[in-house]
C-alpha positions as CSV (number, residue, x, y, z in Angstrom):
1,X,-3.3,-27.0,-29.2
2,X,-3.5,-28.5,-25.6
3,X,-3.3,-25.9,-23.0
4,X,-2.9,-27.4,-19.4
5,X,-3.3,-24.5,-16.5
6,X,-1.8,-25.2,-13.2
7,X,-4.2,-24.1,-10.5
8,X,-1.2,-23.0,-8.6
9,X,0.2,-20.8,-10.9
10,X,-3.6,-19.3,-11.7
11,X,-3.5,-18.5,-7.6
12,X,0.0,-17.2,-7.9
13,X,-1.1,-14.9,-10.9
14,X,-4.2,-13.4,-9.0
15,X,-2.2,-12.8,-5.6
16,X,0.3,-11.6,-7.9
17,X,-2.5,-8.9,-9.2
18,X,-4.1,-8.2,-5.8
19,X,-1.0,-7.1,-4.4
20,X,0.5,-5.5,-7.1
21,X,-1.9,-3.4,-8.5
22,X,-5.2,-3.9,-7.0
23,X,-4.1,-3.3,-3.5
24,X,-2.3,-0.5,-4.3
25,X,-5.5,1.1,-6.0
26,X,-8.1,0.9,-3.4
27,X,-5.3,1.7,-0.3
28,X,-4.0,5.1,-2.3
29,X,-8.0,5.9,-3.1
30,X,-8.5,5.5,0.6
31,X,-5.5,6.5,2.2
32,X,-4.6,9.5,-0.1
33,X,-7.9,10.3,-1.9
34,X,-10.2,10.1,0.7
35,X,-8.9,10.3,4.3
36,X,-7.0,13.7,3.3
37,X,-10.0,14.9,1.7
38,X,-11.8,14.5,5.4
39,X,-9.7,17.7,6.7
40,X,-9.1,16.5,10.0
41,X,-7.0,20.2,10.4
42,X,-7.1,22.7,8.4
43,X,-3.4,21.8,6.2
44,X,-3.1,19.3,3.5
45,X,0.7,18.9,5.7
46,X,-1.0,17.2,8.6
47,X,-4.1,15.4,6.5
48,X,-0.9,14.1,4.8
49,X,0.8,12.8,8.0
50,X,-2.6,11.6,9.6
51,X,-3.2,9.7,6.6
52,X,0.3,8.4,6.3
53,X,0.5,7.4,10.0
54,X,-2.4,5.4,9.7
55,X,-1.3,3.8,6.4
56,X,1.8,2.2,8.4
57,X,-0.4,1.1,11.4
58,X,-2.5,-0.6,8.9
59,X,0.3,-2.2,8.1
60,X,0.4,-3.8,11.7
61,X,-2.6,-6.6,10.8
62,X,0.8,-8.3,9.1
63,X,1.4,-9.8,12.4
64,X,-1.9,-11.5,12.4
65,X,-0.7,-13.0,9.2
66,X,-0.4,-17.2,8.8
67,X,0.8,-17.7,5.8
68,X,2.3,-21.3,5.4
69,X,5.6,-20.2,2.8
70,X,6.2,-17.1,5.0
71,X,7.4,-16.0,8.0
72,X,7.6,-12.5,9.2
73,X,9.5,-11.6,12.8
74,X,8.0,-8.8,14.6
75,X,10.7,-7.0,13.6
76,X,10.7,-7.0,10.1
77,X,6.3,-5.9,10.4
78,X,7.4,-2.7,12.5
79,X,10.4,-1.7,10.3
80,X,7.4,-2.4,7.2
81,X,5.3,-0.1,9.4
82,X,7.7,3.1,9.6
83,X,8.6,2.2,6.0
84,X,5.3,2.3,4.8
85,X,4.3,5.3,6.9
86,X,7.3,7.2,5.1
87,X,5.8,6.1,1.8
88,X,2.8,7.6,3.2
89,X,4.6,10.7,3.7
90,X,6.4,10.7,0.1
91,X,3.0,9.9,-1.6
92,X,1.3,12.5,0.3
93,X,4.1,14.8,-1.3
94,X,3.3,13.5,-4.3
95,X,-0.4,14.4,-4.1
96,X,0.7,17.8,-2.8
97,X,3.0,18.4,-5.9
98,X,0.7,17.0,-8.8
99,X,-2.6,17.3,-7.4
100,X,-3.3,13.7,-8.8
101,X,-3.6,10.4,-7.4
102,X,-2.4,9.1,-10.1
103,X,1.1,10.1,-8.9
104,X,0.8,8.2,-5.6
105,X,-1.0,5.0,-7.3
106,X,1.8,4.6,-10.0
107,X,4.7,5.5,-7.5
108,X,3.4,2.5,-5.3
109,X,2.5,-0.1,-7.7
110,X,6.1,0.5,-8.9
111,X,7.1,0.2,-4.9
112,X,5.3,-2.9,-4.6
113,X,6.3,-4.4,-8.1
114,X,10.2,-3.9,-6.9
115,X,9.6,-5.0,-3.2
């Protein structure tokens, strides 16, 4: 059996990991695992919305972004950014709640899986 592997859709499969699950890994372990853990104040409420704020703005290097196939308006990156901060928020609730990352990993793999 001949198997011939297009080198696009090898790239397209990676990305395709990266931003689906990778991405959603390391920014939940940082965002949610260890920037709350830091105790900026003394309330797991306000670790969460320091954390989640920060999430959105990091959202803002989108703008920077030259991708070829795509083209975001600055409008559509800061409506990403307040989205993204609520997410934040949600998955801060959802660390609150569970006491697991887990919760806030899953719940945005499945975010970015449905766009």
């Amino acid at each position: 059996i001949y198997v011939e592997y297009d080198l696009i859709d090898l790239e397209f499969n990676f990305l395709f990991f990266i931003q689906k699950f990778y991405a959603p890994f390391i920014e939940e372990f940082l965002y949610r695992g260890v920037l709350i853990s830091f105790k900026v104040v003394d309330s797991l409420f306000y670790n969460g919305i320091i954390s989640s704020i920060l999430f959105g703005l990091s959202h803002l290097r989108h703008l920077f972004d030259d991708y070829s196939d795509v083209t975001n308006s600055k409008e559509q990156i800061y409506f990403q950014v307040c989205f993204t901060t609520l997410f934040g928020i949600i998955c801060s609730c959802f660390l609150s709640v569970t006491g697991s990352i887990y919760s806030c990993i899953i719940a945005h793999i499945l975010c970015n899986i449905l766009g």
